[in-house]
Backbone bond lengths (Angstrom), bond angles and torsions (degrees), N, CA, C in turn:
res aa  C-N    CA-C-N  psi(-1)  N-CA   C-N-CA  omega(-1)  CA-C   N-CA-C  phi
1 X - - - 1.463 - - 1.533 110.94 -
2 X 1.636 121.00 -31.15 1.161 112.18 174.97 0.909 111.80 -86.33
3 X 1.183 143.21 -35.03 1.438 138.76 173.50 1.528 103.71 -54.92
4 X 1.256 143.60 -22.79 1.260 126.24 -168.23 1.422 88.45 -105.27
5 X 1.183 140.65 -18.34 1.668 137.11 174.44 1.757 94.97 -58.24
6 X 1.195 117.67 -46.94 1.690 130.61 -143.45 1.629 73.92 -86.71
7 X 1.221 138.07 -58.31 1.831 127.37 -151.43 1.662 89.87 -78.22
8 X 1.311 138.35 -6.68 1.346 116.75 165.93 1.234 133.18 -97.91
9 X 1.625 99.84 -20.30 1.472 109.38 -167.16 2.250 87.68 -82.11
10 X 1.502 116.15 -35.68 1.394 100.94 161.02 1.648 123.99 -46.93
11 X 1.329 112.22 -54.98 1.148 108.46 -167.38 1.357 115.52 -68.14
12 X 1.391 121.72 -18.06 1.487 128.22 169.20 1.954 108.21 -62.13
13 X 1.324 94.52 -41.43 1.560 100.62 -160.48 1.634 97.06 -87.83
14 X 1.301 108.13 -9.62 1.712 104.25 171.74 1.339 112.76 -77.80
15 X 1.276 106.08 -40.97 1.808 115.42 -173.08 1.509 96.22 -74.18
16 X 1.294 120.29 -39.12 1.342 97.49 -169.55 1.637 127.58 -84.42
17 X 1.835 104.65 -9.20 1.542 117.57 148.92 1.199 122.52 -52.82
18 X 1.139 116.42 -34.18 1.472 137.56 -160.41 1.444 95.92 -79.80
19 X 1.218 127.23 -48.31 1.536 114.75 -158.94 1.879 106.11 -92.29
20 X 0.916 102.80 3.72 1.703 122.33 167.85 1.338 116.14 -98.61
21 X 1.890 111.74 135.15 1.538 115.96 170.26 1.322 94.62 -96.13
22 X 1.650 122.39 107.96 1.542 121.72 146.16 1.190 121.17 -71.73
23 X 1.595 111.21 139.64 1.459 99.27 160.49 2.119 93.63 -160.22
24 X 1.226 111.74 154.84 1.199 109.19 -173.13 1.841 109.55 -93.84
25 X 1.323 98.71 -2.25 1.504 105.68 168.09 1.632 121.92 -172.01
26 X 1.542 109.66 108.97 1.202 95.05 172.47 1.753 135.77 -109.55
27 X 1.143 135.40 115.62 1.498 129.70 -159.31 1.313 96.96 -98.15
28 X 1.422 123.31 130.40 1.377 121.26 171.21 1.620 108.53 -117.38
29 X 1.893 114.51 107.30 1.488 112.41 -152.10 1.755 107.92 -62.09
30 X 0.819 99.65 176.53 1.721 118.86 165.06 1.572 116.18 -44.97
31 X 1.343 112.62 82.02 1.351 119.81 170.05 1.432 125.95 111.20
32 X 1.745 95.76 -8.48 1.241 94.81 172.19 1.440 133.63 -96.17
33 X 1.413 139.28 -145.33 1.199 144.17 172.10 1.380 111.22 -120.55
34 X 1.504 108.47 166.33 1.672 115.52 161.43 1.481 93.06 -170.74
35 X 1.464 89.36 126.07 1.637 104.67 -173.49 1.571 96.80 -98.64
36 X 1.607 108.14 145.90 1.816 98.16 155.21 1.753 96.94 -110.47
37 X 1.336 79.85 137.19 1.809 117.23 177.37 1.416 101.88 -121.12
38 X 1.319 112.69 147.98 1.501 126.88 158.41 1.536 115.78 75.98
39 X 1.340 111.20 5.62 1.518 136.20 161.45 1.557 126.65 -156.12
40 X 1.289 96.14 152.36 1.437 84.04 169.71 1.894 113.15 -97.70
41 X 1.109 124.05 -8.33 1.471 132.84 -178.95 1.584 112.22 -84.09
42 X 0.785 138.11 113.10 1.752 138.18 143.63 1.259 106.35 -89.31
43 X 1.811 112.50 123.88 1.315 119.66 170.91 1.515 104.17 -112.73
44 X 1.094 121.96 131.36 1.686 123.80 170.87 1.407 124.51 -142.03
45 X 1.267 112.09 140.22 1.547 97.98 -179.71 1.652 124.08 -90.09
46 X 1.851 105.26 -6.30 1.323 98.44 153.00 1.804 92.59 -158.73
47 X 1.199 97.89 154.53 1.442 114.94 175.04 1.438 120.49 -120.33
48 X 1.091 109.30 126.69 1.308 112.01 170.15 2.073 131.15 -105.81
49 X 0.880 95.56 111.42 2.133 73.83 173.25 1.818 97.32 -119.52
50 X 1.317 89.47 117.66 1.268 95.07 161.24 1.709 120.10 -82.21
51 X 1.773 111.21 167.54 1.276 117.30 -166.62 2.004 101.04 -28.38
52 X 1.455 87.51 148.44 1.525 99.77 165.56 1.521 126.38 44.90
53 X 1.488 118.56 10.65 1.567 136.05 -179.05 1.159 97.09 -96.50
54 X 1.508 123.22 141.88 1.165 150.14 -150.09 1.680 106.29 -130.41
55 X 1.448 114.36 157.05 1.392 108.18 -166.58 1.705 78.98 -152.92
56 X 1.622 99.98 127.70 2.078 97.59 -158.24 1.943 80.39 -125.51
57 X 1.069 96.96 122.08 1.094 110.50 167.15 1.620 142.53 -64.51
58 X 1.152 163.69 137.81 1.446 166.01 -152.43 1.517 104.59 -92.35
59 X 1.547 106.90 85.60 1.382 114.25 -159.44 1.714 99.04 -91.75
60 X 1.471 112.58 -4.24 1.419 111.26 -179.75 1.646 105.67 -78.98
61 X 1.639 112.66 0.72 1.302 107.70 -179.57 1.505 114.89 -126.18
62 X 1.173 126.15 126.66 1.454 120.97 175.38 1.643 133.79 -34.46
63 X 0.968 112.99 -22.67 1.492 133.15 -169.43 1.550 118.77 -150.02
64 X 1.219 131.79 134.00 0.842 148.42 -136.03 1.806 124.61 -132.21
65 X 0.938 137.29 68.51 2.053 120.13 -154.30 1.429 96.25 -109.66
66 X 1.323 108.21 130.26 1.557 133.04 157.07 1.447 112.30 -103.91
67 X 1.572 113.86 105.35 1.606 109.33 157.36 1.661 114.23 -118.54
68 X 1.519 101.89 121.39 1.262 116.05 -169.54 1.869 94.34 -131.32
69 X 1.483 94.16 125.66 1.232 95.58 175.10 1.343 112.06 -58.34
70 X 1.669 122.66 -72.46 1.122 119.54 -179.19 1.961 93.58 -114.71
71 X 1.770 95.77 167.93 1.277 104.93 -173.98 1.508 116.64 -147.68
72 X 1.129 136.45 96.21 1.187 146.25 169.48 1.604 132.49 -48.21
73 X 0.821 151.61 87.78 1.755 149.49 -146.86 1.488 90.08 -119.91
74 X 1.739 101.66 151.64 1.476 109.83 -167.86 1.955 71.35 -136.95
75 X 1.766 91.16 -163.88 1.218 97.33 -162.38 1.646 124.61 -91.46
76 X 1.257 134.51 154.36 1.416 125.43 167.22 1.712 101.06 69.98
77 X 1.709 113.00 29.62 1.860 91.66 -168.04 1.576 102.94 -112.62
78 X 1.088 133.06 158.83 1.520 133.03 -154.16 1.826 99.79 -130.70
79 X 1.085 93.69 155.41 1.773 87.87 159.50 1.928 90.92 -158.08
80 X 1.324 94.32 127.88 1.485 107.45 -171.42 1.438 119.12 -123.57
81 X 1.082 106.59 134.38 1.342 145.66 -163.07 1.680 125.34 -101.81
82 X 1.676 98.86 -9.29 1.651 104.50 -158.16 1.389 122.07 -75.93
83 X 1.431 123.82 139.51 1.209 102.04 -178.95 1.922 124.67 -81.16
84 X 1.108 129.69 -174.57 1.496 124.19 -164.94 1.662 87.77 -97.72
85 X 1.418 98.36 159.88 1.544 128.76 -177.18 1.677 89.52 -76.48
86 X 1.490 96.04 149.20 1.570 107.74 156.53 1.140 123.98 -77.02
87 X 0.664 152.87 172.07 1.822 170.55 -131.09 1.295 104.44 -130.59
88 X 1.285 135.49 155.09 1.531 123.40 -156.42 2.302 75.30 -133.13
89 X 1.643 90.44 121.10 1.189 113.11 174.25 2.022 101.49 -39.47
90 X 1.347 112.72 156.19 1.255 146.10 164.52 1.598 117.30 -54.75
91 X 1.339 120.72 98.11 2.111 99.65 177.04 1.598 98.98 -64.80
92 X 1.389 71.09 150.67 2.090 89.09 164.19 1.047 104.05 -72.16
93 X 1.689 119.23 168.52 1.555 130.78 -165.79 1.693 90.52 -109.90
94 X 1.647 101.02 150.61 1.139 111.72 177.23 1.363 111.77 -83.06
95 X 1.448 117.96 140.84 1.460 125.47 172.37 1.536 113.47 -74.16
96 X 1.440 106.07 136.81 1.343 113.65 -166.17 1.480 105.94 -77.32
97 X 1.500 115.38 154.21 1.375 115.22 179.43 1.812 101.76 -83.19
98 X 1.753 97.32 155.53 1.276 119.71 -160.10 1.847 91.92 -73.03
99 X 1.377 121.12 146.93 1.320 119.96 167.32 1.592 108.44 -106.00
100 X 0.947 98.05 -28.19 1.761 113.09 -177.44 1.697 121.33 -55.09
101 X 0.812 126.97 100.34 1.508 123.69 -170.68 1.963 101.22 -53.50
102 X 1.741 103.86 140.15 1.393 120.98 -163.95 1.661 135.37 45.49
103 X 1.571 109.65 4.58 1.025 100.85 178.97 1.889 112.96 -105.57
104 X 0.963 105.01 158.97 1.828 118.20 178.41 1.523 99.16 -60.40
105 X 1.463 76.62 134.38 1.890 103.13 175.64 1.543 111.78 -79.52
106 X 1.391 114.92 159.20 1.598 106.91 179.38 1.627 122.22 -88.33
107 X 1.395 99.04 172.72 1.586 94.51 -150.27 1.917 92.90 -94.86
108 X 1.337 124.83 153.40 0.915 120.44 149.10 1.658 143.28 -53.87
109 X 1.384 111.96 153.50 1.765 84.23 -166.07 1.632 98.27 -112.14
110 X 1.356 115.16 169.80 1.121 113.55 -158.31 1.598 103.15 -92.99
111 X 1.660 112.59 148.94 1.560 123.96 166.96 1.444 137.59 -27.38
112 X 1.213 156.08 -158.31 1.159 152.86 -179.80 1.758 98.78 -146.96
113 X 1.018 111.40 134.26 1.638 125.89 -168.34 1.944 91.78 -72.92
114 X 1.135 118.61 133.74 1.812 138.53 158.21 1.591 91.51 -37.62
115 X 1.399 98.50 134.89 1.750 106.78 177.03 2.049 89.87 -90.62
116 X 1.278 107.37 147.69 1.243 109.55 171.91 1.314 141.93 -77.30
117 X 1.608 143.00 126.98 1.173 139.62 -145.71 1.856 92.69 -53.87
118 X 1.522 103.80 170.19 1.810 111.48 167.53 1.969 97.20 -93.54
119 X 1.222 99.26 158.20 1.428 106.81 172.15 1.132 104.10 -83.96
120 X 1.570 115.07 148.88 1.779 133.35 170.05 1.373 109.15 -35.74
121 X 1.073 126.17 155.87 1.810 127.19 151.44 1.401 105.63 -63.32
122 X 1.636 112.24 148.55 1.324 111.65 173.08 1.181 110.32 -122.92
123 X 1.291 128.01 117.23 1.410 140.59 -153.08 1.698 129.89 -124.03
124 X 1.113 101.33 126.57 1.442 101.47 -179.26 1.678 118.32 -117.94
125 X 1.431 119.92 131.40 1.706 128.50 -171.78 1.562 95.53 -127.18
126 X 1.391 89.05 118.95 1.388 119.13 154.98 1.676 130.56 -95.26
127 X 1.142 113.21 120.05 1.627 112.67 177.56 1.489 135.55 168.01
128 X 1.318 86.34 141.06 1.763 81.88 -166.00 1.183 132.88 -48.10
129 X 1.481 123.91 -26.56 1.467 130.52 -170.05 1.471 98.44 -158.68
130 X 1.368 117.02 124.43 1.369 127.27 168.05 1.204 123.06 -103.69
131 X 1.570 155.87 84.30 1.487 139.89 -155.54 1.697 105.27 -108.63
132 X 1.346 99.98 114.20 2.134 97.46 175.06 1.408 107.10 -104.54
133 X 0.934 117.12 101.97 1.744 134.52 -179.19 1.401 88.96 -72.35
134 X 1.267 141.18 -68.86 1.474 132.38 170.58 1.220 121.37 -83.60
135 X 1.661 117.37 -106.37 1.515 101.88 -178.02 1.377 99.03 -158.97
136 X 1.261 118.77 161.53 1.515 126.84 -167.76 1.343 117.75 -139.98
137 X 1.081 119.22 123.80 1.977 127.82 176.34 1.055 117.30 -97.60
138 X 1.546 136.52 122.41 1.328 140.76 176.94 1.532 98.77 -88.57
139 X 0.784 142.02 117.65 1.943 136.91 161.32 1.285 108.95 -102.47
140 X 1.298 112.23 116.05 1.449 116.69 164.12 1.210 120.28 -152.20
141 X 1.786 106.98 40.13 1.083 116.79 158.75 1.718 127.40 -37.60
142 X 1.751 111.90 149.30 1.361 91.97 163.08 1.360 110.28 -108.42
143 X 1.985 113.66 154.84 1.664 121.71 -170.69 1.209 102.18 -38.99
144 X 1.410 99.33 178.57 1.607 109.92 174.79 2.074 93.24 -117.38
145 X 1.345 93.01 151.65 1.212 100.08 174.37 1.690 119.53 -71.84
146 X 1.282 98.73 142.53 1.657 103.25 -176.43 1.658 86.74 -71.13
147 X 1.836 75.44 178.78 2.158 88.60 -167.90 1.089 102.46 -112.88
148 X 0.990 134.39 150.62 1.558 155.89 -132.64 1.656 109.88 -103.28
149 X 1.419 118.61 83.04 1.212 116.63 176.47 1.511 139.30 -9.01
150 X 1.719 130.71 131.34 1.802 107.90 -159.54 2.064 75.80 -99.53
151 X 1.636 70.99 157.87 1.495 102.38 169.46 1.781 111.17 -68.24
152 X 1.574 98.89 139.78 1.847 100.40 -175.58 1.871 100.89 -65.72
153 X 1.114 104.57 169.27 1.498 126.61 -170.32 2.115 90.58 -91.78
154 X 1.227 111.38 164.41 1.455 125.25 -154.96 2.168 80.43 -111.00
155 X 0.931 88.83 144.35 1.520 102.42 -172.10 1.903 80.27 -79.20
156 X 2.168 105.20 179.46 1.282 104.33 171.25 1.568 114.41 -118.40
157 X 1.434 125.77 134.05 1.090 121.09 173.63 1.234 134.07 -41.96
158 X 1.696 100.85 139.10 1.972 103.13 177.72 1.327 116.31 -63.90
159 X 1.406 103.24 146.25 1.815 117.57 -161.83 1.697 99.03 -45.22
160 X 1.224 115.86 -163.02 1.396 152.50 158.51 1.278 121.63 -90.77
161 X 1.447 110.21 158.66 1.249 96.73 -170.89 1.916 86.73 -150.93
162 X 1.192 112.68 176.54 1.724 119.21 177.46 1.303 109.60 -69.43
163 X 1.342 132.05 -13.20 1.384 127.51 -175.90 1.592 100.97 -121.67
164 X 1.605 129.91 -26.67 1.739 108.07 173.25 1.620 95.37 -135.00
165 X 1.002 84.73 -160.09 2.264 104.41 -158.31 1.838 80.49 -91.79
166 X 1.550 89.36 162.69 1.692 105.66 163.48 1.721 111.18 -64.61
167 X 0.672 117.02 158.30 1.731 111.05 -178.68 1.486 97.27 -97.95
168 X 1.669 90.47 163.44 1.872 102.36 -175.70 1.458 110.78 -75.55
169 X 1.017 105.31 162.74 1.679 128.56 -167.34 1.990 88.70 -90.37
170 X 1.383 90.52 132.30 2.002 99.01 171.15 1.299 111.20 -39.77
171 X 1.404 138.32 146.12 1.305 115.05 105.82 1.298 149.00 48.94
172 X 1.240 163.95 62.30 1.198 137.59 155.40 1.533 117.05 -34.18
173 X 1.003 112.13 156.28 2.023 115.50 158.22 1.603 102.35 -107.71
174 X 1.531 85.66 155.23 1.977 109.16 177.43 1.510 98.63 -64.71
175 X 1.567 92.19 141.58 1.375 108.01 154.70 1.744 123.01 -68.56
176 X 0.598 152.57 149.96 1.731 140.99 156.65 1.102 142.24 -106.63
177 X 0.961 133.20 160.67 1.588 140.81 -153.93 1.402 82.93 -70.68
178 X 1.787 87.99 153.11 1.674 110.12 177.76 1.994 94.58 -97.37
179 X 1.217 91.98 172.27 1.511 101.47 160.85 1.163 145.68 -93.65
180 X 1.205 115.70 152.51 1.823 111.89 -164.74 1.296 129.39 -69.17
181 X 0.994 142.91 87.69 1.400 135.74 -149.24 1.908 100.40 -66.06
182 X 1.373 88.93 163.44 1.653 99.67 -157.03 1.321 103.51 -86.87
183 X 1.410 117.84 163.87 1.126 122.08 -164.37 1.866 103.45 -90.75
184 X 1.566 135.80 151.21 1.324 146.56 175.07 1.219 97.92 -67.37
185 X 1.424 113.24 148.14 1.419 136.39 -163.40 2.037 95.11 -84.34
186 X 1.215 109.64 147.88 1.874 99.68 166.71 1.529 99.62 -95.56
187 X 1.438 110.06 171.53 1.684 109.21 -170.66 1.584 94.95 -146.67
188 X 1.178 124.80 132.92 1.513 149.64 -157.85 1.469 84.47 -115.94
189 X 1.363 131.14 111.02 1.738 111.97 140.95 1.676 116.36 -122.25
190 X 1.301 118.85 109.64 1.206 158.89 165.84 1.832 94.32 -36.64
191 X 0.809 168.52 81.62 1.697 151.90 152.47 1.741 121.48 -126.93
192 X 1.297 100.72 123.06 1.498 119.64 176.15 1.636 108.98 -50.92
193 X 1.709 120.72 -71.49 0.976 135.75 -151.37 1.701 99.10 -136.70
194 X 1.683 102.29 85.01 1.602 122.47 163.47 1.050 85.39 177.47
195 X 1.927 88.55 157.40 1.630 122.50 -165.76 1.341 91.99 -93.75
196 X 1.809 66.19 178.07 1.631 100.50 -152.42 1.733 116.98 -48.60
197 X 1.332 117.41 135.43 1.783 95.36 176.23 1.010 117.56 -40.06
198 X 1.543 146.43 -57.84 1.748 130.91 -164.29 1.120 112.48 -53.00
199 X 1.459 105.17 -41.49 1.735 113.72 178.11 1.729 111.58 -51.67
200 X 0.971 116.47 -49.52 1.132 150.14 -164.97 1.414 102.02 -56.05
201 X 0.856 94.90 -84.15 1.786 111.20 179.27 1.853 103.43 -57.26
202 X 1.396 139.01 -9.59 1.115 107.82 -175.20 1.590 92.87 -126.87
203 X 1.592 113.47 17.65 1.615 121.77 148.34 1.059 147.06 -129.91
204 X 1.280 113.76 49.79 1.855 152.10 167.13 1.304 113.45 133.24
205 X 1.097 137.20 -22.65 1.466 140.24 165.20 1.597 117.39 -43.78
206 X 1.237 135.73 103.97 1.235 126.17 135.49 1.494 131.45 -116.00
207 X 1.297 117.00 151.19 1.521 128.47 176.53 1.011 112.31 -136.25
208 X 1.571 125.65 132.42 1.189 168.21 -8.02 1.663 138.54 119.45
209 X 1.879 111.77 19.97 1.040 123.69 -161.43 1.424 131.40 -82.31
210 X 1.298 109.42 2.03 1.210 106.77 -129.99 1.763 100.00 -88.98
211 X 1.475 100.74 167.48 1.787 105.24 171.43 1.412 125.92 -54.45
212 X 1.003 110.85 131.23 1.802 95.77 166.81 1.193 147.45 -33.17
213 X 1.191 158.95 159.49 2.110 144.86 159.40 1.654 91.84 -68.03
214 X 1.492 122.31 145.30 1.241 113.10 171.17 1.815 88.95 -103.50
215 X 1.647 110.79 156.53 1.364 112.19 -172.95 1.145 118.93 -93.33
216 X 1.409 104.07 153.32 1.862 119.06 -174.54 1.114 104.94 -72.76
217 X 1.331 109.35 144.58 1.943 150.11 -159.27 1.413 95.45 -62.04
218 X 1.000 133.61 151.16 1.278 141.80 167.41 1.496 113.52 -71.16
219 X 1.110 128.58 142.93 1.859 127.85 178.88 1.379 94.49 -85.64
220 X 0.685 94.57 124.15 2.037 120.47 156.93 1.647 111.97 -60.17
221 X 1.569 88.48 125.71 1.245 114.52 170.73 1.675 118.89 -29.06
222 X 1.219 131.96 178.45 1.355 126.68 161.79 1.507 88.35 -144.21
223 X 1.510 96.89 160.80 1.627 127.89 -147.40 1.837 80.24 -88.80
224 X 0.930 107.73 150.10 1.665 125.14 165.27 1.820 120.44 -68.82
225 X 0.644 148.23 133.03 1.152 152.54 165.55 1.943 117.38 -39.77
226 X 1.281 93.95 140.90 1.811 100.08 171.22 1.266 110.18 -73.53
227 X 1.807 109.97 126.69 1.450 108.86 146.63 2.055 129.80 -30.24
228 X 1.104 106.14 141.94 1.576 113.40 -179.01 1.090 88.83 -93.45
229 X 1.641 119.08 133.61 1.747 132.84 140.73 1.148 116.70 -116.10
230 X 1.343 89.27 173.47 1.786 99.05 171.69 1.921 105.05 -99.60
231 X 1.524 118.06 -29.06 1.183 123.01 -175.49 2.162 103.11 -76.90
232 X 1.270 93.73 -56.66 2.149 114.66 -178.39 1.335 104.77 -159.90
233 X 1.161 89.62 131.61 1.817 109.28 158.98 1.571 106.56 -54.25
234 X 0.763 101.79 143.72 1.678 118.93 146.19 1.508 121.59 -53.56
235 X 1.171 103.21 -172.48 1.661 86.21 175.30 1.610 83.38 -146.52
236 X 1.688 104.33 163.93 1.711 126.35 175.91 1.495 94.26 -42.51
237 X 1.235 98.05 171.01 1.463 116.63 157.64 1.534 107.67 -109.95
238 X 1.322 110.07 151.07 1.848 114.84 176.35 1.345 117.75 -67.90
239 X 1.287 132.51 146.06 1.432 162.45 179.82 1.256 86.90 -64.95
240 X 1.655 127.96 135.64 1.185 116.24 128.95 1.035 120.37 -63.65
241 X 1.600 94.09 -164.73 1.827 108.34 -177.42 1.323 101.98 -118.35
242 X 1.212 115.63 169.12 1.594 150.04 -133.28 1.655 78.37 -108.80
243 X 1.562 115.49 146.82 1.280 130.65 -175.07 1.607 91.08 -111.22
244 X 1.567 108.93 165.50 1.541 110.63 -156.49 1.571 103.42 -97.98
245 X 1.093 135.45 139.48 1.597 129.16 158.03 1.414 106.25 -27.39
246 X 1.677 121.37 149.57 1.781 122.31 152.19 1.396 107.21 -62.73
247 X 0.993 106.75 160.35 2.088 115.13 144.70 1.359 115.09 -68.75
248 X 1.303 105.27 156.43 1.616 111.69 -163.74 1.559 79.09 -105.45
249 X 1.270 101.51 163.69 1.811 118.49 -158.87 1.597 89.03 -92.55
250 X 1.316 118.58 178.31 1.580 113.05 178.96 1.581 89.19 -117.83
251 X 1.529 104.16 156.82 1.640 116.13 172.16 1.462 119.72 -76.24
252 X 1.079 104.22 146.51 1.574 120.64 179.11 1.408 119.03 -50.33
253 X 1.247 131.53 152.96 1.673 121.09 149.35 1.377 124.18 -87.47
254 X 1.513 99.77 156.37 1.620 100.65 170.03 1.477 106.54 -140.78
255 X 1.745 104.37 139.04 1.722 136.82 174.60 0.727 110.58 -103.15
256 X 1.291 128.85 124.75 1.801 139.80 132.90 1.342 114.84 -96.44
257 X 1.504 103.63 128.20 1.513 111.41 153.27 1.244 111.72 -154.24
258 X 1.446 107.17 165.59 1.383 117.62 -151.24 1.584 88.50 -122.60
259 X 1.757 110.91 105.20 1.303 113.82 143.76 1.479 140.90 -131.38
């Protein structure tokens, strides 16, 4: 029985090594990157980003934890959090004009709705001492929603003829709703020894929360044109309608405390 107490309480403490990047120092050089993959935790006992090095966050995971004892910041260096743009919906296809003498042309079909932005990472940094000799950007904006596919155009009705009217003009198709842009990541910062946030923020610190743009409506189709007769025209085909703006995502929060 103890031996099987002892092979679980390992296998607990293996998985839970496992889902952590240790390292007792990480330097990220001048200009480059370092993504975390395969966790969402980076633990370090000091970090470095030199000028313009970037620190890309594990956007396949909702949340995000940095504990760095101490942390060194150089200039112009980012660590981002943002989520990806939506996809800008599909137009509808235009309806072909009628060849057929007096009959109605086909209608256009309607757009494909904006796929919606991803939300920011939401992130929390722990650590004893943070120093930004230059300046540092958190981004964890959320996407903006793609824009909302326009509705196809209405093909034009087949002519007239001595015995019926020109036929009606298609259809337009709907425009469609854009997408919702994603919501800003919230940001936890944990620090012993750094000033005050206002201070903070108006001497190399910036963050980066904000909601997404939600995307513009798709334009509406236009109606096809009336067959020509000699007996009656045809008549237009109807306009769709106008697809709706997204919602704009809401902004993130941000904590400081000092422990």
């Amino acid at each position: 029985m103890l031996r099987l107490l002892c092979g679980i309480f390992f296998s607990v403490w293996s998985l839970s090594a496992l889902a952590q990047i240790r390292m007792d120092k990480l330097v990220v050089q001048p200009g480059k990157k370092f993504l975390i993959e395969g966790s969402d935790i980076l633990v370090v006992d000091t970090l470095i980003l030199a000028d313009s090095a970037q620190l890309i966050l594990n956007r396949a995971k909702p949340e995000n934890f940095i504990h760095a004892k101490v942390a060194r910041i150089g200039k112009g260096c980012l660590i981002l959090g943002s989520g990806q743009h939506g996809a800008n919906g599909a137009n509808g296809v235009n309806g072909a004009d009628q060849p057929t003498p007096c009959r109605q042309a086909y209608e256009g079909t309607d757009g494909e709705n904006g796929a919606d932005g991803e939300n920011g990472t939401t992130l929390f940094i722990y650590s004893d001492d943070i120093q930004i000799s230059g300046s540092l950007t958190i981004n964890l904006n959320g996407g903006n929603g793609g824009i909302g596919g326009n509705g196809g155009n209405g093909g034009g009705g087949g002519p007239g003829t001595r015995v019926c009217a020109g036929g009606d003009g298609g259809a337009g198709g709907n425009g469609m709703r854009g997408g919702h842009g994603g919501n800003g990541g919230n940001i936890t910062i944990q620090c012993k020894r750094c000033p005050d946030l206002p201070i903070w923020l108006h001497t190399g610190l910036q963050i980066k929360n904000y909601g997404g743009i939600g995307g513009e409506g798709g334009k509406a189709g236009l109606g096809g044109s009336a067959g020509l007769g000699t007996v009656r025209d045809g008549r237009n085909g109807l306009r769709g309608s106008h697809g709706e703006e997204g919602n704009a995502g809401k902004s993130g929060s941000v904590t400081f405390t000092r422990k």
